[in-house]
C-alpha positions as protocol buffer text, in pm:
chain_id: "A"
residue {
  index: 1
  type: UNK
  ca { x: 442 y: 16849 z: -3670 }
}
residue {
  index: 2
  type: UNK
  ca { x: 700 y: 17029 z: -3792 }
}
residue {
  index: 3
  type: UNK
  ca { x: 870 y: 16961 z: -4169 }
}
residue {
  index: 4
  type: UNK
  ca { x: 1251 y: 16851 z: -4193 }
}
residue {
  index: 5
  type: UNK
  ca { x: 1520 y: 17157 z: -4284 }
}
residue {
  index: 6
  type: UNK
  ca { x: 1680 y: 17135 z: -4580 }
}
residue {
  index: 7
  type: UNK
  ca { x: 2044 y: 17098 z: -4603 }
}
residue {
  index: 8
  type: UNK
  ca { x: 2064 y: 17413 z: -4733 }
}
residue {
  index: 9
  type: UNK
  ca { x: 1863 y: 17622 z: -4440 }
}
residue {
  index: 10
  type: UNK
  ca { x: 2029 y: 17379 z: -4167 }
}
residue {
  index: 11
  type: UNK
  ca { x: 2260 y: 17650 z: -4041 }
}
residue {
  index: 12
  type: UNK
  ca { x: 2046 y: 17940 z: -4070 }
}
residue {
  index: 13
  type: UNK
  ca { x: 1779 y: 17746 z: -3817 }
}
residue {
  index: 14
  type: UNK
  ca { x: 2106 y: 17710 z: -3579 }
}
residue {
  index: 15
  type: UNK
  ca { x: 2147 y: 18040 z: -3636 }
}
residue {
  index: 16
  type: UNK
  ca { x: 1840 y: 18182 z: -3555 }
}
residue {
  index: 17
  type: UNK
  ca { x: 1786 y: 17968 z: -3258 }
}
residue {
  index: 18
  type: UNK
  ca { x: 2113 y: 18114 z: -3092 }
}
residue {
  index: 19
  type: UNK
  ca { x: 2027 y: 18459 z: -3171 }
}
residue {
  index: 20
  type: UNK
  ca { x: 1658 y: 18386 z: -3016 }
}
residue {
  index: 21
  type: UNK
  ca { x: 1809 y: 18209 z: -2710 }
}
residue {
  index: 22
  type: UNK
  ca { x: 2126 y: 18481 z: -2681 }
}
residue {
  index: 23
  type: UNK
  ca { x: 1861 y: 18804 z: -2746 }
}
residue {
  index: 24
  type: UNK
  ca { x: 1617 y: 18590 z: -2438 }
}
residue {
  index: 25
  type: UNK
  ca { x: 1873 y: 18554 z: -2164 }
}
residue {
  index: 26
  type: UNK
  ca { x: 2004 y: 18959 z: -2234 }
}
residue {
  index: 27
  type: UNK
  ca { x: 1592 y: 19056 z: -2155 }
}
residue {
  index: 28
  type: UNK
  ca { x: 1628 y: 18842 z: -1849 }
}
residue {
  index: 29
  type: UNK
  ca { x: 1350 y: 18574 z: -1986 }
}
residue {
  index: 30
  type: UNK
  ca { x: 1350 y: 18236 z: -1908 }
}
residue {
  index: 31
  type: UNK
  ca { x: 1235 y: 17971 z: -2141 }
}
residue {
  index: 32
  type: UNK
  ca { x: 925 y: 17940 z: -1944 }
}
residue {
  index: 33
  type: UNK
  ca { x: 838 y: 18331 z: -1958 }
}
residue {
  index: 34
  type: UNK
  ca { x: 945 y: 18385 z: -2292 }
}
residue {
  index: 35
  type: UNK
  ca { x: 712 y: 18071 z: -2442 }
}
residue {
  index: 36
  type: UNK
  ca { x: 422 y: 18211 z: -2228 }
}
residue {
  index: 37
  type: UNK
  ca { x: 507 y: 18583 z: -2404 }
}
residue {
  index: 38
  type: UNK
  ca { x: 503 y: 18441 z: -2738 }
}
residue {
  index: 39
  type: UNK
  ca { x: 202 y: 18187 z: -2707 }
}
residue {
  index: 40
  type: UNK
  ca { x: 394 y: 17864 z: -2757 }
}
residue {
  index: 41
  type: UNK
  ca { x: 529 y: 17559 z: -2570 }
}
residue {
  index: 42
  type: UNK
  ca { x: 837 y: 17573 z: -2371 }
}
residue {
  index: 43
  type: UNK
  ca { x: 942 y: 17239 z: -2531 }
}
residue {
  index: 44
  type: UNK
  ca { x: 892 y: 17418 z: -2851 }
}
residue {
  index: 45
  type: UNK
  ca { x: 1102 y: 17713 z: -2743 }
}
residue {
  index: 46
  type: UNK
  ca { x: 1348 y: 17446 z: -2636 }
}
residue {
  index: 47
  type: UNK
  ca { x: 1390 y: 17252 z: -2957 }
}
residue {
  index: 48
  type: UNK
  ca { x: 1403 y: 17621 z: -3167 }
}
residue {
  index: 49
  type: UNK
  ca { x: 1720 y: 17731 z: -2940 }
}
residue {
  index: 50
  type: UNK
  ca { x: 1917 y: 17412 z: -2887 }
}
residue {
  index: 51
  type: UNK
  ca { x: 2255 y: 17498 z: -3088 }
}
residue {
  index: 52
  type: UNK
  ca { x: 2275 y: 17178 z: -3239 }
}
residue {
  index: 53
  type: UNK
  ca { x: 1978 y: 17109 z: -3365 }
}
residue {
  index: 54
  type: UNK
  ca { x: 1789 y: 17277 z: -3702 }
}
residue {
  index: 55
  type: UNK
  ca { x: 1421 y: 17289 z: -3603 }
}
residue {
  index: 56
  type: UNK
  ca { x: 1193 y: 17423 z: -3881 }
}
residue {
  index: 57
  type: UNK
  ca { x: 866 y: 17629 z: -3748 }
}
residue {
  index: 58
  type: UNK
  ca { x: 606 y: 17850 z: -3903 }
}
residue {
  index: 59
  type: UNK
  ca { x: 632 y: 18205 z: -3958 }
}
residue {
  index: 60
  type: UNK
  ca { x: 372 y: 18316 z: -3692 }
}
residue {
  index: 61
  type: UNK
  ca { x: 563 y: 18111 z: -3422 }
}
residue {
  index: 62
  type: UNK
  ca { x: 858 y: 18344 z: -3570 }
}
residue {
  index: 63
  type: UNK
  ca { x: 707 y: 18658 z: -3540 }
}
residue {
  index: 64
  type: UNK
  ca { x: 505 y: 18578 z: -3193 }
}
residue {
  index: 65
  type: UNK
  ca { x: 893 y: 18523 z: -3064 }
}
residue {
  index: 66
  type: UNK
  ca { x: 1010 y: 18869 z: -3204 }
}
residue {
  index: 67
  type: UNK
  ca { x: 739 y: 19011 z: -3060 }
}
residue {
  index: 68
  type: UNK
  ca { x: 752 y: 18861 z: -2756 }
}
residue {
  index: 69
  type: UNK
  ca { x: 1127 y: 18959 z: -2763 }
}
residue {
  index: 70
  type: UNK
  ca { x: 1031 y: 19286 z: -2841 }
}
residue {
  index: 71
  type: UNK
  ca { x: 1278 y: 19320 z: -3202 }
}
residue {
  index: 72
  type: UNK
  ca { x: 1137 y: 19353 z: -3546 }
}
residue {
  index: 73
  type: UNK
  ca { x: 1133 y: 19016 z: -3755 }
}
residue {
  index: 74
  type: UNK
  ca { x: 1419 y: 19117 z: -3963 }
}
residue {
  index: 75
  type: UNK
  ca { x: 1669 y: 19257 z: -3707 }
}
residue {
  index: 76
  type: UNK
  ca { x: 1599 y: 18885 z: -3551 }
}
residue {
  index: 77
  type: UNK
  ca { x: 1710 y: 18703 z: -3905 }
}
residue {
  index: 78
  type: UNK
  ca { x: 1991 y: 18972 z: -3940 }
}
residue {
  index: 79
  type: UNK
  ca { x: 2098 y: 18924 z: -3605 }
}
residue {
  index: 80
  type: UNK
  ca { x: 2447 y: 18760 z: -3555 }
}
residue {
  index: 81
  type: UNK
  ca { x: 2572 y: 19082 z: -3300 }
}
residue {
  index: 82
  type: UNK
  ca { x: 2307 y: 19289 z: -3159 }
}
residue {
  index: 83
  type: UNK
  ca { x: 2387 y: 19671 z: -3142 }
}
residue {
  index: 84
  type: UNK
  ca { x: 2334 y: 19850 z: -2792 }
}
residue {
  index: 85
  type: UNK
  ca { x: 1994 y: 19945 z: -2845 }
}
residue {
  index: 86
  type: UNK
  ca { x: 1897 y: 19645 z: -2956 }
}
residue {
  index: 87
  type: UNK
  ca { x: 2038 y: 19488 z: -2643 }
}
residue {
  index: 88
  type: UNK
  ca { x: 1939 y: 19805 z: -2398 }
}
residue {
  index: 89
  type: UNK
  ca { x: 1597 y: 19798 z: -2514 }
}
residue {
  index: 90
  type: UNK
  ca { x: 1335 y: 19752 z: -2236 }
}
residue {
  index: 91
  type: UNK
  ca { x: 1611 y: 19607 z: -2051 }
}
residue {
  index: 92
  type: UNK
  ca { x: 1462 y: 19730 z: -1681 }
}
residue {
  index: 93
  type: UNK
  ca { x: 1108 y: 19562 z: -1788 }
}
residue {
  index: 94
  type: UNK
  ca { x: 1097 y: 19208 z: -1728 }
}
């Protein structure tokens, strides 16, 4: 069960779940393949990257996604463009 965002961290979940969903489809992952990487639910996955909706979850699904994703936590929360080798890495292993 997850806890309610505050007003205040509403956009940065948005945020975040774009960045996780845009950074997924430039590997090549689908939802499915991505979830299974990172040890979580693809309904979970789901909820995290729909753009209109601010979906608080723990830090170890965070990290399990970034590693799964294969970027470091904090280029993740940075993220808003990702730089070429950001976007070029591992991009011929799927």
């Amino acid at each position: 069960m997850s806890k309610e965002v505050s007003f205040k961290n509403h956009d940065r979940f948005i945020q975040l779940g774009i960045a996780i969903s845009s950074l997924r489809k430039i590997r090549g992952l689908s939802q499915e393949k991505l979830a299974e990487k990172a040890g979580i639910s693809r309904a979970l996955l789901s909820v995290i990257e729909a753009p209109n909706i601010a979906h608080c979850f723990s830090m170890e699904v965070f990290y399990n996604i970034a590693d799964a994703l294969d970027i470091s936590p904090s280029d993740l929360l940075t993220a808003s463009l990702f730089s070429d080798d950001i976007i070029n890495k591992n991009k011929n292993k799927k």
